[in-house]
N, C-alpha and C positions, 0 to 999 in steps of 0.2 A: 559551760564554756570550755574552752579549747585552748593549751600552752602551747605556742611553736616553736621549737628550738633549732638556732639557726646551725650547724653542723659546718666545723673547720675540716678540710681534709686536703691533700694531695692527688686528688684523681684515682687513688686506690686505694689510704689509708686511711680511718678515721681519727683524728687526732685525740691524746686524750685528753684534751681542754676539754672536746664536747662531751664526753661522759662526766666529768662535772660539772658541765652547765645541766647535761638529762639527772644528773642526782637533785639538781635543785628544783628543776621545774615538775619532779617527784614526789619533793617535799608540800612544792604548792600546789599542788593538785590534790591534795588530802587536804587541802581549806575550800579551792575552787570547785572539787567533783566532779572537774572533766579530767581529759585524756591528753594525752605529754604526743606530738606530734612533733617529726625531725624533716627539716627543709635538706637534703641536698642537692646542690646548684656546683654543676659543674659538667665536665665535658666525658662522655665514656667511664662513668662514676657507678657502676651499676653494684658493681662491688661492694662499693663505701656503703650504697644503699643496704646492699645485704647486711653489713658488718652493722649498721643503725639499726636496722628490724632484730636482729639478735641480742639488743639491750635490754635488761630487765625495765619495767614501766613506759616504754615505747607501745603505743597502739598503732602506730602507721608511720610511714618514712613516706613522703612527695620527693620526689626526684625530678628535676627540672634539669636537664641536659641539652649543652646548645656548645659550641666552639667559644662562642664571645664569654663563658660563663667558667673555660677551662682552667686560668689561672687567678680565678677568684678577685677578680677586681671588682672593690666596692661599690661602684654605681651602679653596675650590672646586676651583681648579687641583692643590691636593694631592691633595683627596681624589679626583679624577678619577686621579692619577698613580699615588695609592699602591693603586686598584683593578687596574692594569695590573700594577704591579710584585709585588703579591700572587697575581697567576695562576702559580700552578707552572709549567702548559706554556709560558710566555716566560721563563723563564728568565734572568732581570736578575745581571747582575753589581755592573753601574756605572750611578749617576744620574748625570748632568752635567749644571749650569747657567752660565750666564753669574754673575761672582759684580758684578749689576749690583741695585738696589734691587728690582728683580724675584724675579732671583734670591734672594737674601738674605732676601728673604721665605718664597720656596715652599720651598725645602733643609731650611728649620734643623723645617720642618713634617712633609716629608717623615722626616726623620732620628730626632726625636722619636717617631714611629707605628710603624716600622720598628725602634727602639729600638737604633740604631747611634750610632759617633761621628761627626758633620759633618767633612769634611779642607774648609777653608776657605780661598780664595785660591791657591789650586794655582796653581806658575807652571813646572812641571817635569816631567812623567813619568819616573820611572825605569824603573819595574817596572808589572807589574797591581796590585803592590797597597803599591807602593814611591812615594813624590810628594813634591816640594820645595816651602815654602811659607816667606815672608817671617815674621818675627819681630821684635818691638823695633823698632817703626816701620821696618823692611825697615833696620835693622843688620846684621842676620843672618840667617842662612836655614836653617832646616830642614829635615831630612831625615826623613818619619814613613813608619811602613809600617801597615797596619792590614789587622787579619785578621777585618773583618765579613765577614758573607755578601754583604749587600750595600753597595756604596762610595757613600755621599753626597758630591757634591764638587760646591764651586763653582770656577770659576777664572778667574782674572787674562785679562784679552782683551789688555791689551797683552803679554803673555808669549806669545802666541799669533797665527799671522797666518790672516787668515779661510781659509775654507776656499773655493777657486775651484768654480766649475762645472763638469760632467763627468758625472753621473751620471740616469738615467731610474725612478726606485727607486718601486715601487707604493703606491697609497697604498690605506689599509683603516681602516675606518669604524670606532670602537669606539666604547663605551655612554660621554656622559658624567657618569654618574652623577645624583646630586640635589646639589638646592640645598641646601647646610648652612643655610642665614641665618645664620650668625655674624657677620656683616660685609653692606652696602649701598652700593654707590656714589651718592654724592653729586652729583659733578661732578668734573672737570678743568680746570685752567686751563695752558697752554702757550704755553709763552715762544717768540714769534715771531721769527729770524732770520736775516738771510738771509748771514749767516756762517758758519765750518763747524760742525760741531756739535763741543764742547770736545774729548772721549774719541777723535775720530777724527780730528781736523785734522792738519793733516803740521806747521805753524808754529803756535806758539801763544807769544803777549804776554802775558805777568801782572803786574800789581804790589801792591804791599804800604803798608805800613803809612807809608813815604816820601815815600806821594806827597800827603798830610795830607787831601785833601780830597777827596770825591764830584765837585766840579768839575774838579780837577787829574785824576783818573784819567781822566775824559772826552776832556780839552783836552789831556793829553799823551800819554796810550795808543791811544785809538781812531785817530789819525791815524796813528801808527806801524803800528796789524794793517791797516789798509786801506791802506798802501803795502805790506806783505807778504801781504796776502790773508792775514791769520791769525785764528784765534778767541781769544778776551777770556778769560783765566782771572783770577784773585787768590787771595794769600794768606788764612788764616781772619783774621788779622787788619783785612786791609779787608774783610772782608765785614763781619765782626764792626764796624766802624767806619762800616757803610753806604757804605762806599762803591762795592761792587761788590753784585748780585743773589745770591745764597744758590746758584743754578744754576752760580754763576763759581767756585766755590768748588774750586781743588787742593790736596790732601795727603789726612795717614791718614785724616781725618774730611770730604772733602769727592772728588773725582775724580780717579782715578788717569789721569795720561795719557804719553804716551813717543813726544812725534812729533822729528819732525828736526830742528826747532829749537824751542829752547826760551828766548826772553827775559824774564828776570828784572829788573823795574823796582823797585828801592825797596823788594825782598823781603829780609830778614835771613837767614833761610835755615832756620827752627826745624827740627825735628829730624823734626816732624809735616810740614810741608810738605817736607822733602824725600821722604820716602818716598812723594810723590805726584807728582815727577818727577823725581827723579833716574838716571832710565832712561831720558831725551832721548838724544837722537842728538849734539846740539852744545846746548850750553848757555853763553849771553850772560849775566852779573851785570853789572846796571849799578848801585852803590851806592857811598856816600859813603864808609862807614867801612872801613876796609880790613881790620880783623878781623871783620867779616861771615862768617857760617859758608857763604855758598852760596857765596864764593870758591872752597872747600873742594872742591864737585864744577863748579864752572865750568869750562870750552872755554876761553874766552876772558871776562877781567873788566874791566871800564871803572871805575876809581874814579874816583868825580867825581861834581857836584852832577845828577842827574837832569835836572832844569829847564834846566840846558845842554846836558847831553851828550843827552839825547833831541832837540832842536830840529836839535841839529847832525848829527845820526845820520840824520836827517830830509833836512835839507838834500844829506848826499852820497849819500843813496841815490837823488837826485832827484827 
């Protein structure tokens, strides 16, 4: 049987979500013992296609290009998807996407038509049809097995490391259907920065609810990730309080990230933001109250007032 992996991109780039969805459906293909196949759907994509065919454990890239398909809107993208995975002669076992706003979109559309259950946030392969997946704001973790025909699965990209380069895999042209019109794009607007981007950075500085003001997070975070080269997260609480953009947003309900370092400024630790990093490598708490629950999965914790110990944190790293 045959894994399809559904491929995020920009019309030229391949995002690297999808290289950790192709690490995964890599991993299960050493249970399944078919071949890791990459869908990209999009308009003048021919590119992306190349940049798929050069992933290590890639056997073929399908390229499905059409205008209605250029800015990746979910109904189109499915219904391009669920015309492949309905052909008898390919033989789908496993869909896999990055389980990224993208993803999340096309799955649960996919899974619906196909009339199967969604496995959502996969961060485990066990089996073909065995997967591990967080629970209770990633308290716990489960183990589900499901016996569809065919496997909808999103999953976790920090649970997965991309997948390198290696591979020469043909690429072949398929129909990409019609335009549903269920949906219309309007426009985009994208947050310009020349920081790392949140989900992939190796360091990443966040604060919270501590730091009281839209100006404090400015005047006392931003100088800290530009001595560490890091990108800017926060808690839902400063977002929610303006003080940080809706993009900066980590935990259950905002982006999951897990780089090597992880400073926590003035974050309490709710239960929702920890399941959004508390799979850092090393993790800094810098907060006043010492029963602060991020203590709880803290490296190393600094109690003490922010407004000093950041200055002075500052000061010795020169």
């Amino acid at each position: 049987m045959t894994i399809l992996v559904i491929a995020e991109h920009d019309n030229a780039t391949l995002s690297r979500a999808t290289l950790n969805a192709i690490s995964a459906a890599s991993i299960l293909s050493t249970f399944e013992g078919g071949g890791v196949e990459v869908l990209v759907a999009g308009h003048h994509a021919r590119a992306v296609a190349g940049q798929a065919a050069g992933v290590a454990g890639v056997k073929k890239v399908l390229l499905a290009e059409g205008a209605h398909l250029e800015h990746g809107l979910a109904e189109n993208v499915a219904a391009t998807a669920l015309a492949i995975l309905c052909d008898p002669a390919r033989g789908y076992s496993h869909v896999i996407v990055a389980a990224t706003a993208y993803g999340k979109s096309v799955a649960p559309r996919l899974a619906a038509k196909l009339d199967v259950a969604q496995l959502s946030e996969v961060t485990a392969v066990i089996a073909a049809d065995t997967f591990e997946r967080p629970i209770y704001a990633g308290n716990a973790v489960a183990t589900i097995q499901s016996v569809d025909r065919v496997k909808v699965i999103t999953v976790r990209t920090t649970a997965f490391p991309p997948a390198p380069p290696g591979a020469d895999a043909p690429i072949e042209s398929v129909s990409p259907g019609d335009d549903l019109r269920l949906s219309r794009y309007v426009g985009r607007e994208l947050a310009q920065s020349e920081r790392p981007e949140l989900t992939t950075a190796q360091i990443v500085v966040s604060g919270g609810r501590g730091l009281a003001s839209a100006e404090s997070y400015s005047s006392v975070l931003v100088p800290l990730a530009d001595k560490l080269g890091a990108a800017l997260g926060a808690s839902r609480a400063a977002v929610d309080a303006g003080f940080a953009p809706n993009n900066a947003q980590v935990g259950q309900t905002g982006k999951i990230v897990a780089p090597n370092l992880y400073v926590a400024v003035g974050i309490s630790g709710a239960i929702q933001h920890l399941a959004g990093m508390k799979d850092s490598k090393v993790i800094v708490a810098i907060n006043k109250d010492p029963e602060a629950p991020i203590f709880s999965v803290a490296d190393f914790g600094i109690e003490g007032d922010l407004f000093e110990v950041v200055p002075s944190l500052l000061e010795a790293l020169g």
